[in-house]
mmCIF file as gemmi writes it, N, C-alpha and C atoms, coordinates in Angstrom:
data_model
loop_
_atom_site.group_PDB
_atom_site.id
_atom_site.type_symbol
_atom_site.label_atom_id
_atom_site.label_alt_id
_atom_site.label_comp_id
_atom_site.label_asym_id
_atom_site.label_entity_id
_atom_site.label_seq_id
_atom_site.pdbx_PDB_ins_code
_atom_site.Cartn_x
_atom_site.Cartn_y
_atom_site.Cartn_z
_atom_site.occupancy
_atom_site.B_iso_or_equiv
_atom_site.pdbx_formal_charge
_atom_site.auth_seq_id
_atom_site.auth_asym_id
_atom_site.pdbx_PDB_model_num
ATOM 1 N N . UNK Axp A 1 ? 230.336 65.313 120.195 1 0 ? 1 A 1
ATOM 2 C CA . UNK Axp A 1 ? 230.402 64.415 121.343 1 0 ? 1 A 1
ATOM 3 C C . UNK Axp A 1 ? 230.906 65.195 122.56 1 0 ? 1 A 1
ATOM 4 N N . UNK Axp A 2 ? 230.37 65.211 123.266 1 0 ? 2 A 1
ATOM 5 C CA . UNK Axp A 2 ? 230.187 66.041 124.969 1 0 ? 2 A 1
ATOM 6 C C . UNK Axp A 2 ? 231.289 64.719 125.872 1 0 ? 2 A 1
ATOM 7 N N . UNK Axp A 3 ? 232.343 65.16 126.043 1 0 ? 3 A 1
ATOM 8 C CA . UNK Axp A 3 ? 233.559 63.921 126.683 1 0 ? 3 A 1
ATOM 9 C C . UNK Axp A 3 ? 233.27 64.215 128.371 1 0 ? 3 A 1
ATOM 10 N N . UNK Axp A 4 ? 234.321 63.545 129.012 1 0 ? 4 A 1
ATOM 11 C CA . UNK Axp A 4 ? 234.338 63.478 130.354 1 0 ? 4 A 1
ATOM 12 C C . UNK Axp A 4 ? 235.511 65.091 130.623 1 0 ? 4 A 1
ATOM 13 N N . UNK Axp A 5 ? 236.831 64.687 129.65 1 0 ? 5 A 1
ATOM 14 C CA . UNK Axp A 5 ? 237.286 65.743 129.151 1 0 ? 5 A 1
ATOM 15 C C . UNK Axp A 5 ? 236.107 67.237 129.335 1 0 ? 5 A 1
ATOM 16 N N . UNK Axp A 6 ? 235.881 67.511 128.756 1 0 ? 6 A 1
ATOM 17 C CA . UNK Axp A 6 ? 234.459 68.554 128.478 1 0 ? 6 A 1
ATOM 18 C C . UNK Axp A 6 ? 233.724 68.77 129.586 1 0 ? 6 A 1
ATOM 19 N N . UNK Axp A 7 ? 233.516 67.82 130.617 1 0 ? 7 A 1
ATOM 20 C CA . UNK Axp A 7 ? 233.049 68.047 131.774 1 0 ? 7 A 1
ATOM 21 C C . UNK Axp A 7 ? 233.729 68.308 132.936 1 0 ? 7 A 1
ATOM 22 N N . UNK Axp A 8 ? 234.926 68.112 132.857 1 0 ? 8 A 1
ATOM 23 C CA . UNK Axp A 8 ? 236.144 68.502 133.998 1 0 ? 8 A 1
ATOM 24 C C . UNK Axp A 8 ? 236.604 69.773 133.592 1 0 ? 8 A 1
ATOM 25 N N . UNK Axp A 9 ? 236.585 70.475 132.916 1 0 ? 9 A 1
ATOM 26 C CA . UNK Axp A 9 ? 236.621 71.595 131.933 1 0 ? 9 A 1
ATOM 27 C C . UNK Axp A 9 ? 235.344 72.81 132.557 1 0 ? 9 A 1
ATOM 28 N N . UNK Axp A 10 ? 234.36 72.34 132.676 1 0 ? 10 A 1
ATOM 29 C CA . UNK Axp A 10 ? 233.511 73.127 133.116 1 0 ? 10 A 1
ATOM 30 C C . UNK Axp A 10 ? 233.425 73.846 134.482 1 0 ? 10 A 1
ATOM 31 N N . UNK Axp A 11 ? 233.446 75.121 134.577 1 0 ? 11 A 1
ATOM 32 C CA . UNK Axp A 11 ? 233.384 75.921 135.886 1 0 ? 11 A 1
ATOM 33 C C . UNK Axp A 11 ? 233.146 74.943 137.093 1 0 ? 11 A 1
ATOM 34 N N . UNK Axp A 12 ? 232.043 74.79 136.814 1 0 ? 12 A 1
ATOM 35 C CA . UNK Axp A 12 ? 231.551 74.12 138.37 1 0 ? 12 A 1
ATOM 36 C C . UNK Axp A 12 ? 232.823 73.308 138.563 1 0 ? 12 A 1
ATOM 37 N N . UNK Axp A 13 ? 233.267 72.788 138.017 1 0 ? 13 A 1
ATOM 38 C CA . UNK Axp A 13 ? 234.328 71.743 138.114 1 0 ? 13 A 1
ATOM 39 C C . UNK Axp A 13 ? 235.587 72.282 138.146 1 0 ? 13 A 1
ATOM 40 N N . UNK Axp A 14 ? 235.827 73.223 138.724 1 0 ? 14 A 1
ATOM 41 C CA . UNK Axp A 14 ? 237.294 74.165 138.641 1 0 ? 14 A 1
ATOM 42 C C . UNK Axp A 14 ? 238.119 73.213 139.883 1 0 ? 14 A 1
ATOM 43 N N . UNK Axp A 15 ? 237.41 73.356 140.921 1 0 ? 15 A 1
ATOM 44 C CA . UNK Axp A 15 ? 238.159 72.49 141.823 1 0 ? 15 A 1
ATOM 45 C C . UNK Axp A 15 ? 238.462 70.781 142.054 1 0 ? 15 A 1
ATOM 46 N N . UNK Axp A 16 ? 237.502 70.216 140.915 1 0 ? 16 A 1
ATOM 47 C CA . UNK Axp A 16 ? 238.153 68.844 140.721 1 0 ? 16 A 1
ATOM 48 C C . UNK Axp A 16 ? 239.49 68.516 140.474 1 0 ? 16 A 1
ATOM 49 N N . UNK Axp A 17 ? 240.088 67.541 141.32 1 0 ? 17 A 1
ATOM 50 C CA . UNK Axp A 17 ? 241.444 67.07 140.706 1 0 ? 17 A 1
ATOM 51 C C . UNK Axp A 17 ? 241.596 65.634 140.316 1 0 ? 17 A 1
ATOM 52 N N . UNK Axp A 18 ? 241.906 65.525 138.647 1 0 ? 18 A 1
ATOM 53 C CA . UNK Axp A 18 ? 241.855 64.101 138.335 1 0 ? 18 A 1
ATOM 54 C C . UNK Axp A 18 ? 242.754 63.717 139.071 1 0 ? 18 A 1
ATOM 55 N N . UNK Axp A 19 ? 242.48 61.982 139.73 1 0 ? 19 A 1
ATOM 56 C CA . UNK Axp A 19 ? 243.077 61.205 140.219 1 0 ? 19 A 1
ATOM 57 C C . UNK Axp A 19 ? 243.606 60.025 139.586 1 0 ? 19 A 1
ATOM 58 N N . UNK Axp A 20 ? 243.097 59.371 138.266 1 0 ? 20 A 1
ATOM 59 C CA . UNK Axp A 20 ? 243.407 58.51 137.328 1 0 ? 20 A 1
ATOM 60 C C . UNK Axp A 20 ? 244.697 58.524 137.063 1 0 ? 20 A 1
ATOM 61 N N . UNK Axp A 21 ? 244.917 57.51 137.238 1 0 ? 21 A 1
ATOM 62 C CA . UNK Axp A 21 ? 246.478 57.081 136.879 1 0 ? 21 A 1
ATOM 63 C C . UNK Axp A 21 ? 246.703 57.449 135.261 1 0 ? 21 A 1
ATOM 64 N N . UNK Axp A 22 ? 245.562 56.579 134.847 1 0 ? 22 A 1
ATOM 65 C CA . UNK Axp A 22 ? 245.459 56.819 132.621 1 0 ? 22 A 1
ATOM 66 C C . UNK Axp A 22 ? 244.539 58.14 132.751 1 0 ? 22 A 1
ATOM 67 N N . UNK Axp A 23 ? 245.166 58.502 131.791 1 0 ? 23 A 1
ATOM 68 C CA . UNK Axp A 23 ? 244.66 59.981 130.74 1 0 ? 23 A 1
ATOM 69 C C . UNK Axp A 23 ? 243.764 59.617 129.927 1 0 ? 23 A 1
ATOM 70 N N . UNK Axp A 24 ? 243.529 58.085 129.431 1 0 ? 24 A 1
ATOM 71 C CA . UNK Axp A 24 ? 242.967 57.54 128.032 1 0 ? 24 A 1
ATOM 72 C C . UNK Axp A 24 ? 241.48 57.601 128.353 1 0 ? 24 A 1
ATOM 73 N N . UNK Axp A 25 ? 240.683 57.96 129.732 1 0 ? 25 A 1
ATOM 74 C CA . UNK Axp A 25 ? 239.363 58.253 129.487 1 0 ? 25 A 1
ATOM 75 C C . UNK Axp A 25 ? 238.951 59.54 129.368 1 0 ? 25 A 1
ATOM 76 N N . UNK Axp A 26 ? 239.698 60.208 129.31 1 0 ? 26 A 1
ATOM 77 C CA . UNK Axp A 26 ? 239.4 61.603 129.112 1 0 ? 26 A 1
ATOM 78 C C . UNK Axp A 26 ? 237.959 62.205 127.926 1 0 ? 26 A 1
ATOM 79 N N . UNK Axp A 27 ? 238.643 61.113 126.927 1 0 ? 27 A 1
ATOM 80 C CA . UNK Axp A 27 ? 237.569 61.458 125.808 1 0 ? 27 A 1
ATOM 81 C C . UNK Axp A 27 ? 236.723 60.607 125.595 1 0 ? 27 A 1
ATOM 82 N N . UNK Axp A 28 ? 236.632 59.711 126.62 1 0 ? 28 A 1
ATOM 83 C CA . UNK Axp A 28 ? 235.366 58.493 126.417 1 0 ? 28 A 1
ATOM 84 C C . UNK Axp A 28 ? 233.394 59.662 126.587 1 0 ? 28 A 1
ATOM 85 N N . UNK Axp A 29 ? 232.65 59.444 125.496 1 0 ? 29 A 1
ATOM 86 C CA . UNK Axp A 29 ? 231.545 60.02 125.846 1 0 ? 29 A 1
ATOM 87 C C . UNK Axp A 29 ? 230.932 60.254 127.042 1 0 ? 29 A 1
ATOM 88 N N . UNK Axp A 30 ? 230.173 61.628 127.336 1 0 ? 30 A 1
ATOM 89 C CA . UNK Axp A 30 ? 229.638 61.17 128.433 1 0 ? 30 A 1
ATOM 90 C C . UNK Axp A 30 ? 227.968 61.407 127.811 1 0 ? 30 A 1
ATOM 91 N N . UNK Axp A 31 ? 227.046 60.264 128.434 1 0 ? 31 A 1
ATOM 92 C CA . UNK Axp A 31 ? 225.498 60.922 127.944 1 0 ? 31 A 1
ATOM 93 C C . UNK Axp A 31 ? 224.515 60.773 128.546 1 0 ? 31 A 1
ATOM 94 N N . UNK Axp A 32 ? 225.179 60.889 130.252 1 0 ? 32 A 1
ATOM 95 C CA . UNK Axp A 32 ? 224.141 60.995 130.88 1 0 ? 32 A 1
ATOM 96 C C . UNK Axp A 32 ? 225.311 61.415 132.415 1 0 ? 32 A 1
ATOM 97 N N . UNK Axp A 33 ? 224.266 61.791 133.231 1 0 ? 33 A 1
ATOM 98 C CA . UNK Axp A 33 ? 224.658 62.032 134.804 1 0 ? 33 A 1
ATOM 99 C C . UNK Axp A 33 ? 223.739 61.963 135.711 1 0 ? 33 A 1
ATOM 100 N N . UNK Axp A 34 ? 224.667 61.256 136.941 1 0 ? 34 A 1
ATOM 101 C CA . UNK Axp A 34 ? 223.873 60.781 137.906 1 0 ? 34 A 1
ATOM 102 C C . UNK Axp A 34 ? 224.511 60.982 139.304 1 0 ? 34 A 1
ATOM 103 N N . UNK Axp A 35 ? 223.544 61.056 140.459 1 0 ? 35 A 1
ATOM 104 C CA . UNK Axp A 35 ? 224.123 61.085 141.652 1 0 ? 35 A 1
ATOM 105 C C . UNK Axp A 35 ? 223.866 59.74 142.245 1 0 ? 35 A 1
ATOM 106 N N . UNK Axp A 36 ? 224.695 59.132 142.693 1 0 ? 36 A 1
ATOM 107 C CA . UNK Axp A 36 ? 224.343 57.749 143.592 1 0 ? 36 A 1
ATOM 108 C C . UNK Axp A 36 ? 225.709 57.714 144.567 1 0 ? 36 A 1
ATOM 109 N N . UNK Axp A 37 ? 224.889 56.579 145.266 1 0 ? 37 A 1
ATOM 110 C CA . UNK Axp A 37 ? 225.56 56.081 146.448 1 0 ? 37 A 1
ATOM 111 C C . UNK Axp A 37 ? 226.008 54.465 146.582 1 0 ? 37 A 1
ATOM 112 N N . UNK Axp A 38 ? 225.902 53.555 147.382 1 0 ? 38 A 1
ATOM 113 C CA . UNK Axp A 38 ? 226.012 52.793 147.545 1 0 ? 38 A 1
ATOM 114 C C . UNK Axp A 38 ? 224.359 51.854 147.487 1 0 ? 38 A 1
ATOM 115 N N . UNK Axp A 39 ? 223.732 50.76 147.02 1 0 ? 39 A 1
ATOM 116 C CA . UNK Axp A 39 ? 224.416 49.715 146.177 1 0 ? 39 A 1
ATOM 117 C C . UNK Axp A 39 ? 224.189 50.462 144.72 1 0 ? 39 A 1
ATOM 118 N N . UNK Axp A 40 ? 225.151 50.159 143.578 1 0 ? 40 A 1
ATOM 119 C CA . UNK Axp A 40 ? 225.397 50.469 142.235 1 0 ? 40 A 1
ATOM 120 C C . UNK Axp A 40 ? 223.936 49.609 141.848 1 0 ? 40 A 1
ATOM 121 N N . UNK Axp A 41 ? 224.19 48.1 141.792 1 0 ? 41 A 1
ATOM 122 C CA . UNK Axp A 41 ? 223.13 47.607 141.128 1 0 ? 41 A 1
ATOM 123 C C . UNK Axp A 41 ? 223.315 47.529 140.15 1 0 ? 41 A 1
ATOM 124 N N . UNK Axp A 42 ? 221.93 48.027 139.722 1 0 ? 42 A 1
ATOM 125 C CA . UNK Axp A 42 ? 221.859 48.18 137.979 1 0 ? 42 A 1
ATOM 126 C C . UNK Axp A 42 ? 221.214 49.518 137.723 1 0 ? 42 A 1
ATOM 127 N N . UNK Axp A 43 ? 221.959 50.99 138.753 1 0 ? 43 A 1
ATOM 128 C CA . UNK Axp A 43 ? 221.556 52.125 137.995 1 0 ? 43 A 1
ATOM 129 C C . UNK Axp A 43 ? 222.614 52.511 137.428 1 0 ? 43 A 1
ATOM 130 N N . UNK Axp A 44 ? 223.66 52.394 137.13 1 0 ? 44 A 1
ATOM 131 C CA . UNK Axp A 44 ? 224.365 52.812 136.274 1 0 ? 44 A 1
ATOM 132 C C . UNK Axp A 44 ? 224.621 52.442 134.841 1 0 ? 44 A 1
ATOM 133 N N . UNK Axp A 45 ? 224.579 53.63 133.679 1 0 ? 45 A 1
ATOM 134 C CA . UNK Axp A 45 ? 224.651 53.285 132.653 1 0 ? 45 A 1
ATOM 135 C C . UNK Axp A 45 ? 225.385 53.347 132.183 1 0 ? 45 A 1
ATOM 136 N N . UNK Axp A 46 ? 225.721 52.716 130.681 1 0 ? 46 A 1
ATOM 137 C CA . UNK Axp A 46 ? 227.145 53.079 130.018 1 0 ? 46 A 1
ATOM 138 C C . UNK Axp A 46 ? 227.584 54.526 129.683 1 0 ? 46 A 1
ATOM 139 N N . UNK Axp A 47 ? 228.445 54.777 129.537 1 0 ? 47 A 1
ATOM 140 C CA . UNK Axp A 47 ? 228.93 56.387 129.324 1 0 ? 47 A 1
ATOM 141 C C . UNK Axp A 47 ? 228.059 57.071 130.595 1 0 ? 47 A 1
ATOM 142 N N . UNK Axp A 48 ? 228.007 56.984 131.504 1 0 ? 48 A 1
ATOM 143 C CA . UNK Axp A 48 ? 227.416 57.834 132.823 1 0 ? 48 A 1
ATOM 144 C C . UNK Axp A 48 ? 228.087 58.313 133.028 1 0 ? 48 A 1
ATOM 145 N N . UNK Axp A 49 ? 228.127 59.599 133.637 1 0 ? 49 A 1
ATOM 146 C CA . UNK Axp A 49 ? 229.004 60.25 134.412 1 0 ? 49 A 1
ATOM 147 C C . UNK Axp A 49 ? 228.368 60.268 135.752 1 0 ? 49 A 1
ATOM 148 N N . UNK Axp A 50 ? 229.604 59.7 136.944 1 0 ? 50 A 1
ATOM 149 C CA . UNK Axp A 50 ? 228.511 59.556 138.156 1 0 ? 50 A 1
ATOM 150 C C . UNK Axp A 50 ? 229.126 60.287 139.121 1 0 ? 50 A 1
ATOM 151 N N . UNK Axp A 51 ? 228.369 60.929 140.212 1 0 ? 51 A 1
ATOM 152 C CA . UNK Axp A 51 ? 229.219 61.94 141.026 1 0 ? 51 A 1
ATOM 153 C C . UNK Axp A 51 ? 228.48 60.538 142.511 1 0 ? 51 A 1
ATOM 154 N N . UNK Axp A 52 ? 229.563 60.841 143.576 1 0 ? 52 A 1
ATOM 155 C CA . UNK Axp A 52 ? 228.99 60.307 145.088 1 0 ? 52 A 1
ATOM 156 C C . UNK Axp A 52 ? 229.897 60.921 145.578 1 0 ? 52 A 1
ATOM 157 N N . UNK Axp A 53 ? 229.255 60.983 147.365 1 0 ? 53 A 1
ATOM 158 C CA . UNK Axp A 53 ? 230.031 61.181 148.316 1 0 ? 53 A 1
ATOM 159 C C . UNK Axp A 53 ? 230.794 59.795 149.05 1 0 ? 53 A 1
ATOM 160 N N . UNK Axp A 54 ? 230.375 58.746 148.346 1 0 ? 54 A 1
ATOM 161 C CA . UNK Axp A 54 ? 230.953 57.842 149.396 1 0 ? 54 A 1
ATOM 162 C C . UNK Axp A 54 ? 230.39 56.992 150.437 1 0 ? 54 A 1
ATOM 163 N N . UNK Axp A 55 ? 229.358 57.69 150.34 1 0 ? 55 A 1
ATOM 164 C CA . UNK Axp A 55 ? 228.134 57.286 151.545 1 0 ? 55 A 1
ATOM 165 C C . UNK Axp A 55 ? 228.369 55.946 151.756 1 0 ? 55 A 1
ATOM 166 N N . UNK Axp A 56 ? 228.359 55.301 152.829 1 0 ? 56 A 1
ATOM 167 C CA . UNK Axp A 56 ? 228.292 53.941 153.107 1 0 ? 56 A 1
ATOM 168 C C . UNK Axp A 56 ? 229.205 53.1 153.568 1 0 ? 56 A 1
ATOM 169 N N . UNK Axp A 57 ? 230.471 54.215 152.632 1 0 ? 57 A 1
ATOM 170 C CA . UNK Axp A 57 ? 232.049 53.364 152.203 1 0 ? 57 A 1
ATOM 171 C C . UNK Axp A 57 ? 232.982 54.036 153.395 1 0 ? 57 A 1
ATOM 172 N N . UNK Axp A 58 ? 232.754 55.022 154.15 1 0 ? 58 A 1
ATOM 173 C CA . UNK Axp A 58 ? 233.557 56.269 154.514 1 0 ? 58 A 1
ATOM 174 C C . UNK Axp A 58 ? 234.335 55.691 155.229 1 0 ? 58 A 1
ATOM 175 N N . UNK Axp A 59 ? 234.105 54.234 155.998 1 0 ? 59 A 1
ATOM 176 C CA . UNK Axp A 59 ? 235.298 53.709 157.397 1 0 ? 59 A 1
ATOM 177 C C . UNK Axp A 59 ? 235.704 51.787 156.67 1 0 ? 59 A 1
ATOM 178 N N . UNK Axp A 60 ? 235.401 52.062 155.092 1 0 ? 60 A 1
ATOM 179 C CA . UNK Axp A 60 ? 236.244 50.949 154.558 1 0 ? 60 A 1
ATOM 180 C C . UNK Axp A 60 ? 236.413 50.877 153.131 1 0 ? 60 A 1
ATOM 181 N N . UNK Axp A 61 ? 238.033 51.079 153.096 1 0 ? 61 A 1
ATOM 182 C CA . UNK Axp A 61 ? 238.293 50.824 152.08 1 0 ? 61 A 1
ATOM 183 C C . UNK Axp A 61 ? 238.171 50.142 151.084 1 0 ? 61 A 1
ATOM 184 N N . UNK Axp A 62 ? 237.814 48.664 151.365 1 0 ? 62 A 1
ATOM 185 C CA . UNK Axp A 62 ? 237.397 47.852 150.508 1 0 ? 62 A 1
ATOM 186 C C . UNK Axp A 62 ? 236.085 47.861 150.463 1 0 ? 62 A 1
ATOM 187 N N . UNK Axp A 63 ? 235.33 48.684 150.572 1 0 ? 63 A 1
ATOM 188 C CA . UNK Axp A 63 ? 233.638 49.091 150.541 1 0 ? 63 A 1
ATOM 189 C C . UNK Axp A 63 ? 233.446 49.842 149.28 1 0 ? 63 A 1
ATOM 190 N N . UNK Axp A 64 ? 234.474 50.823 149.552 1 0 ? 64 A 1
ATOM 191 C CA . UNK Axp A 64 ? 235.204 52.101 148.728 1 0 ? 64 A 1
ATOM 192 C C . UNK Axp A 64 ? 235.451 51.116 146.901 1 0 ? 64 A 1
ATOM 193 N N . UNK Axp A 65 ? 236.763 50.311 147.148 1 0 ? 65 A 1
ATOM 194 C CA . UNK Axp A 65 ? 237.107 49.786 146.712 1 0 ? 65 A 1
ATOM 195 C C . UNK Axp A 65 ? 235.936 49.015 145.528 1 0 ? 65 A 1
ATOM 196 N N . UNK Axp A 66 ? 234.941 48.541 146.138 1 0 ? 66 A 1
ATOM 197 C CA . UNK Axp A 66 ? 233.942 47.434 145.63 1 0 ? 66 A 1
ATOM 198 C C . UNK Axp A 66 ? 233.032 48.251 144.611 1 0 ? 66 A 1
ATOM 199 N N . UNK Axp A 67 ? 232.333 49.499 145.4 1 0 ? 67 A 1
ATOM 200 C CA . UNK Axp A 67 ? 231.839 50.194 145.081 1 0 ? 67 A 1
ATOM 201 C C . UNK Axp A 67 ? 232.483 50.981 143.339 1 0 ? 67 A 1
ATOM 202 N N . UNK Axp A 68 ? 233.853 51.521 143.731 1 0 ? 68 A 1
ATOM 203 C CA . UNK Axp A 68 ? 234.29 51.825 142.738 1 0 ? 68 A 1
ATOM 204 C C . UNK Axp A 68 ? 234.416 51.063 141.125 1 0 ? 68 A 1
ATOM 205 N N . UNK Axp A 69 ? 234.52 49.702 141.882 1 0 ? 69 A 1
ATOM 206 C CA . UNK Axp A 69 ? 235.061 48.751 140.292 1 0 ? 69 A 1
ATOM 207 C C . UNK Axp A 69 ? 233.025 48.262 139.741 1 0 ? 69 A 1
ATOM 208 N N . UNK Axp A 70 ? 232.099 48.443 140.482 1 0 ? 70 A 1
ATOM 209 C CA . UNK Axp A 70 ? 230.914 48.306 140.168 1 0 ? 70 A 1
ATOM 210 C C . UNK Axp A 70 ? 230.688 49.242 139.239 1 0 ? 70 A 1
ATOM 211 N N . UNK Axp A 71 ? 231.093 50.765 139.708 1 0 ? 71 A 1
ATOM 212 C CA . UNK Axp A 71 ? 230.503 51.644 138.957 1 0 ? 71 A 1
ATOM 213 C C . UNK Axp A 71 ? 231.951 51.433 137.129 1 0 ? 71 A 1
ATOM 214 N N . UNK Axp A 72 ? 232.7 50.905 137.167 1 0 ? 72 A 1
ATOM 215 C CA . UNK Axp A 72 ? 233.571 50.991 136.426 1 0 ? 72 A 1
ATOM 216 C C . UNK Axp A 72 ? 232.959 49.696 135.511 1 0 ? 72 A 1
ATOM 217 N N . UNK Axp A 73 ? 232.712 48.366 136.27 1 0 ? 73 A 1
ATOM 218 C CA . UNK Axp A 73 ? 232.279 47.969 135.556 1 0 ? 73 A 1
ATOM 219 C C . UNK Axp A 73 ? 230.464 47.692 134.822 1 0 ? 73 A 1
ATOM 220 N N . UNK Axp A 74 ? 229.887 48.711 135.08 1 0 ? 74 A 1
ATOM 221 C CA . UNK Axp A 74 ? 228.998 49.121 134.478 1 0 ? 74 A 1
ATOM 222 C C . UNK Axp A 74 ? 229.276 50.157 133.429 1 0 ? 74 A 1
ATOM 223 N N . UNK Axp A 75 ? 230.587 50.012 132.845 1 0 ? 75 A 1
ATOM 224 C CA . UNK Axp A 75 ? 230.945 50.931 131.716 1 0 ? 75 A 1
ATOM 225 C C . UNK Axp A 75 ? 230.435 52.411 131.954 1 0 ? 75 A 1
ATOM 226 N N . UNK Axp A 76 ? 230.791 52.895 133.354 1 0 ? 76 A 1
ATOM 227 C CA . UNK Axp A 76 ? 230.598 54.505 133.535 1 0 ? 76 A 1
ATOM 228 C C . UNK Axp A 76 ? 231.678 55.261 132.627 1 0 ? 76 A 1
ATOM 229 N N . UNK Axp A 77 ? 231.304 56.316 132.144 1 0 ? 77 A 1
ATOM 230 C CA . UNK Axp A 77 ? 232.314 57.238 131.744 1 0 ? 77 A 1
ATOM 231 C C . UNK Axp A 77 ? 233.574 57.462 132.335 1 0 ? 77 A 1
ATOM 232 N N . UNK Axp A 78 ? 233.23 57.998 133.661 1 0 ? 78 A 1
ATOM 233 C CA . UNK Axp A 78 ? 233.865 58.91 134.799 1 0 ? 78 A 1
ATOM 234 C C . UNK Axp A 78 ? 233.373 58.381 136.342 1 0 ? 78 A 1
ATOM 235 N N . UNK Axp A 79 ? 233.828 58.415 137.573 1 0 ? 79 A 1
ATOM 236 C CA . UNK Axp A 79 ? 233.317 58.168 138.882 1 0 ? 79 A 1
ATOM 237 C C . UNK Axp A 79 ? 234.359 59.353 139.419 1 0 ? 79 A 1
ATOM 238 N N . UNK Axp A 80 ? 233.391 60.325 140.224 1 0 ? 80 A 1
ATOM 239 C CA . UNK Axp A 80 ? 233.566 61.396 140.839 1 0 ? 80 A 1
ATOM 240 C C . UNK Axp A 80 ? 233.35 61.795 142.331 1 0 ? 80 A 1
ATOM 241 N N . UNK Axp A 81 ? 233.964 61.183 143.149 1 0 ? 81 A 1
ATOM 242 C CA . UNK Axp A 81 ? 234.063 60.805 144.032 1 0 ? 81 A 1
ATOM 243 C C . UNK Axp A 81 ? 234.308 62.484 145.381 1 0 ? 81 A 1
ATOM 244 N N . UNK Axp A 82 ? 233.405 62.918 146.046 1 0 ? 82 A 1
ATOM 245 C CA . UNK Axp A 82 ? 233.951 63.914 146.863 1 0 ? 82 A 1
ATOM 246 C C . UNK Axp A 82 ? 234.551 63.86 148.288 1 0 ? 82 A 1
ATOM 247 N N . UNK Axp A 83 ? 235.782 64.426 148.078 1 0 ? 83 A 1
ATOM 248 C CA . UNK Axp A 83 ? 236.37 64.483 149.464 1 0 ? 83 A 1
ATOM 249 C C . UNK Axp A 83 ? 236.143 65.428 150.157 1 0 ? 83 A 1
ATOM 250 N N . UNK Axp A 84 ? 236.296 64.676 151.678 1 0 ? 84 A 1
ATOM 251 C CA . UNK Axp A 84 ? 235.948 65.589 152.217 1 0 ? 84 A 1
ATOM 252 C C . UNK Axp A 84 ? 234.936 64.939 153.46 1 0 ? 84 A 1
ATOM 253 N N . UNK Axp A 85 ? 234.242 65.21 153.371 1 0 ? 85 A 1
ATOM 254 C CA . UNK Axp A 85 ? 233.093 65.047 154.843 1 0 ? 85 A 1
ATOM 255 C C . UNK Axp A 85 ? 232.964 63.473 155.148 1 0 ? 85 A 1
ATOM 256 N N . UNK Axp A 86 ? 232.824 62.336 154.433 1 0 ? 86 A 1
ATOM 257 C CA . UNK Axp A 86 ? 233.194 60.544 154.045 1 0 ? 86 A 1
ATOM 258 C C . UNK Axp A 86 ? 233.722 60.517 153.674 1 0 ? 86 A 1
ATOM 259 N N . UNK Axp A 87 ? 234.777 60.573 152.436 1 0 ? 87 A 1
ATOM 260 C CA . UNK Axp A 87 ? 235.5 60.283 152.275 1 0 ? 87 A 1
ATOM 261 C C . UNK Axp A 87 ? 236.771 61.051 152.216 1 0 ? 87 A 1
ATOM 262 N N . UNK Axp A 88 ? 237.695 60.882 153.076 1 0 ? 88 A 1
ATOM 263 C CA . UNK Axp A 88 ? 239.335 62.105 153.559 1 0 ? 88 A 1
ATOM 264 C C . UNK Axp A 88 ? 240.225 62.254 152.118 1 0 ? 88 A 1
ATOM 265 N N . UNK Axp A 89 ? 240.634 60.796 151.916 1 0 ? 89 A 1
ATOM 266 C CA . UNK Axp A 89 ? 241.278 60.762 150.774 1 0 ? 89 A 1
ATOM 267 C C . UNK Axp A 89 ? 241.279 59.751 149.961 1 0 ? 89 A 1
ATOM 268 N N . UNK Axp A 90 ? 241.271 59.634 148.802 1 0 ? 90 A 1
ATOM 269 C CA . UNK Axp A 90 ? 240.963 58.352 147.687 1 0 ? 90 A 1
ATOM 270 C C . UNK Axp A 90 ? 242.695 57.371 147.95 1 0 ? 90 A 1
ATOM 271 N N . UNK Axp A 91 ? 241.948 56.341 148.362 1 0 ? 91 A 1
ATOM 272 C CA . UNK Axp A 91 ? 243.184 55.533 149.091 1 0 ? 91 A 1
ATOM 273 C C . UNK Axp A 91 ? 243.942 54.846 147.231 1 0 ? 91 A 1
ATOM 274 N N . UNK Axp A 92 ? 245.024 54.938 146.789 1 0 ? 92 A 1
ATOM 275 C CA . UNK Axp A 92 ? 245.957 54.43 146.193 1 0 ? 92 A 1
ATOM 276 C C . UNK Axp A 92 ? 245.018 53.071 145.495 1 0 ? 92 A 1
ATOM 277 N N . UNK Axp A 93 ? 245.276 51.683 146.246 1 0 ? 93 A 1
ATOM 278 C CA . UNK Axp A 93 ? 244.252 51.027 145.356 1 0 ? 93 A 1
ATOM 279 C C . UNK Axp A 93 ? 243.175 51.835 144.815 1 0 ? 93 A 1
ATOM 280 N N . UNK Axp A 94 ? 242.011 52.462 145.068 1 0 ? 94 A 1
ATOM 281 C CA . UNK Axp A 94 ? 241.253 52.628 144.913 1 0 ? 94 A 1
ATOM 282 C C . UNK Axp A 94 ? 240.911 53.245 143.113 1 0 ? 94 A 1
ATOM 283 N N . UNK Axp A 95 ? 242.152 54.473 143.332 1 0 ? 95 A 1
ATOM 284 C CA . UNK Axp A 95 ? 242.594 54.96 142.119 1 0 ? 95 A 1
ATOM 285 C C . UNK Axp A 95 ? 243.193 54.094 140.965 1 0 ? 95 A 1
């Protein structure tokens, strides 16, 4: 089983910093990956691992916010969020 663990682990991923409050998804599967943005919908799958920039969300938090618990509750693995150019910093709720 290929974890989320296992994927934060990987080179490319040297400069990720978990933000999760719980440790306990670390080893949830991952078995698939995807890039998206804003609306979630219905492309996200269970165990996904999903990377975004934020697009859409960058001047509201509760955009941010909405966005995030969509992709969570579509039973994603992981949501990988980049800072930086939209989004500055992962605001406290959000995490």
């Amino acid at each position: 089983m290929f974890s989320v663990k296992d994927v934060l682990q990987l080179p490319i991923m040297e400069q990720a910093k978990l933000a999760a409050k719980a440790k306990s998804g670390l080893q949830t599967p991952v078995e698939w990956v995807s890039i998206i943005e804003m609306p979630v919908e219905n492309f996200v799958r269970k165990n996904e691992f999903v990377l975004s920039a934020g697009i859409g969300c960058e001047h509201d938090e509760n955009k941010l916010l909405a966005f995030t618990k969509e992709v969570m509750d579509a039973e994603a693995a992981a949501l990988v969020i980049a800072t930086g150019r939209y989004i500055r910093t992962l605001p406290d709720k959000v995490i």
